[in-house]
C-alpha positions as CSV (number, residue, x, y, z in Angstrom):
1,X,-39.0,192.4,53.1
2,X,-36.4,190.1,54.7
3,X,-33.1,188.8,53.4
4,X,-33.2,185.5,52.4
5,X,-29.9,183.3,53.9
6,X,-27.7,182.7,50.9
7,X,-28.6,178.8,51.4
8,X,-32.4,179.5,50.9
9,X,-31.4,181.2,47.1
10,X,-29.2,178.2,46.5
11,X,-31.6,175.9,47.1
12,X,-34.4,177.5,44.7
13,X,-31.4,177.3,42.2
14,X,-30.7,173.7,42.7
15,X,-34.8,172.9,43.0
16,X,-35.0,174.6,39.2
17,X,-31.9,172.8,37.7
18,X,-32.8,169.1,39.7
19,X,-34.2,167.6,36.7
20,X,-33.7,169.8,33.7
21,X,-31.2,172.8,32.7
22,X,-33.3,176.1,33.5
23,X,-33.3,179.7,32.4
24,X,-31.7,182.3,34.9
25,X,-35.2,184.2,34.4
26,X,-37.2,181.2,35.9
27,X,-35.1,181.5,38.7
28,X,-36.3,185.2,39.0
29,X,-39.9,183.7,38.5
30,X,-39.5,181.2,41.1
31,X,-38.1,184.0,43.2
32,X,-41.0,186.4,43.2
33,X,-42.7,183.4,44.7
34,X,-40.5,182.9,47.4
35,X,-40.1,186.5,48.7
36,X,-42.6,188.5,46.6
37,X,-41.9,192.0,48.4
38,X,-38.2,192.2,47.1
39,X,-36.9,194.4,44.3
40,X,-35.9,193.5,40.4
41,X,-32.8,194.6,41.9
42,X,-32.3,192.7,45.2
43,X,-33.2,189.1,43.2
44,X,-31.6,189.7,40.8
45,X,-28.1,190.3,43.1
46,X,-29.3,187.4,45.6
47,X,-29.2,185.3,42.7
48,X,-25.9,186.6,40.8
49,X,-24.5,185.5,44.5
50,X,-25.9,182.3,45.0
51,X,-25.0,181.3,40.9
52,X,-21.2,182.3,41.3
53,X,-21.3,180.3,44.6
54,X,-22.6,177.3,43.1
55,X,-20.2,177.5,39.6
56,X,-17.3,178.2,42.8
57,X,-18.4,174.7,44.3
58,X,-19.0,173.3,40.5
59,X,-22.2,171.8,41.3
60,X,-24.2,173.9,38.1
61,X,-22.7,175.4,34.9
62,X,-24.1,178.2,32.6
63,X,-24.6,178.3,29.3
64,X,-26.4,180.6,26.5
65,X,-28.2,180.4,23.3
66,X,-29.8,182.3,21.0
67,X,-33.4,181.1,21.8
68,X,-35.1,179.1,23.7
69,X,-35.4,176.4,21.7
70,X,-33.9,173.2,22.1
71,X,-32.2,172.8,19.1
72,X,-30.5,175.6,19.3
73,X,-26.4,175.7,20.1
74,X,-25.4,176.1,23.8
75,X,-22.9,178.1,23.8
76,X,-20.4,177.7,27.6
77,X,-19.6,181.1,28.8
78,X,-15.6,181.6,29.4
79,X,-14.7,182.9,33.2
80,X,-14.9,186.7,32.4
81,X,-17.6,186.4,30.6
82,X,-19.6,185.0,33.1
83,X,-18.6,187.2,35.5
84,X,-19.8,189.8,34.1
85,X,-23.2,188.0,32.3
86,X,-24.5,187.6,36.3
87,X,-24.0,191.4,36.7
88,X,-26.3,192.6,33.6
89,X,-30.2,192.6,33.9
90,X,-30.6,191.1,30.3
91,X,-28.8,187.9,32.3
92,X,-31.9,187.3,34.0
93,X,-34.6,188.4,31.1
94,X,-36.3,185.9,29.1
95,X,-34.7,185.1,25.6
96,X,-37.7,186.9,24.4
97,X,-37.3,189.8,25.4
98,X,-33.2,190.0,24.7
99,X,-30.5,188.3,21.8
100,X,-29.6,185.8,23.8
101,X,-31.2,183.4,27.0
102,X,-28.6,182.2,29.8
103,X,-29.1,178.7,31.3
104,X,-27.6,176.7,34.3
105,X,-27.4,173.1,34.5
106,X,-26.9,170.8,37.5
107,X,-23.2,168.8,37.1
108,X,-22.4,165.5,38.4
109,X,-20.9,166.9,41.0
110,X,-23.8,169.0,42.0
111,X,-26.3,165.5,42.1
112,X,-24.1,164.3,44.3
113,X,-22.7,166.8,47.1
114,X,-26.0,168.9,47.3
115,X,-28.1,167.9,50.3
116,X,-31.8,167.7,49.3
């Protein structure tokens, strides 16, 4: 299969978190639609990529939490610690298969620099 541009990932990233915070796996999910022939392995590092340049430009932040509930705490990840969350497969697993479920969220910022 073919490489996506780094812009094409961000864009699926941004489409998820538009309206509501989303779970890293449904970017994965939304993924498999867009190039359906790629490797676990090759979305999940085209998407680690695209992530850290987003949380670089400050247009999404990531969170976690113990479910996927709403009421559950959201819990902000410190530098390191994200760092190394977008490097591990359970990153990008749904909270129910694994402790904890990682989120991004659009910011301000992101609403208004990203070109739709």
């Amino acid at each position: 299969g073919s490489v996506p541009r780094d812009r094409d990932v961000e864009y699926v990233i941004m489409e998820s978190v538009r309206e509501d915070e989303t779970g890293l796996w449904e970017v994965i999910w939304s993924m498999n639609t867009q190039w359906p022939s790629a490797t676990d392995v090759e979305k999940r590092h085209w998407a680690a990529t695209a992530v850290e340049a987003l949380l670089a430009r400050g247009w999404v932040s990531l969170f976690k939490s113990r479910s996927s509930e709403a009421q559950q705490p959201k819990l902000g990840l410190s530098e390191a610690e994200l760092r190394g969350a977008l490097l591990r497969k359970e990153t990008w697993m749904a909270p129910s298969d694994v402790p904890w479920g990682y989120y991004a969220r659009i910011t301000d910022k992101g609403h208004r620099e990203f070109k739709w």
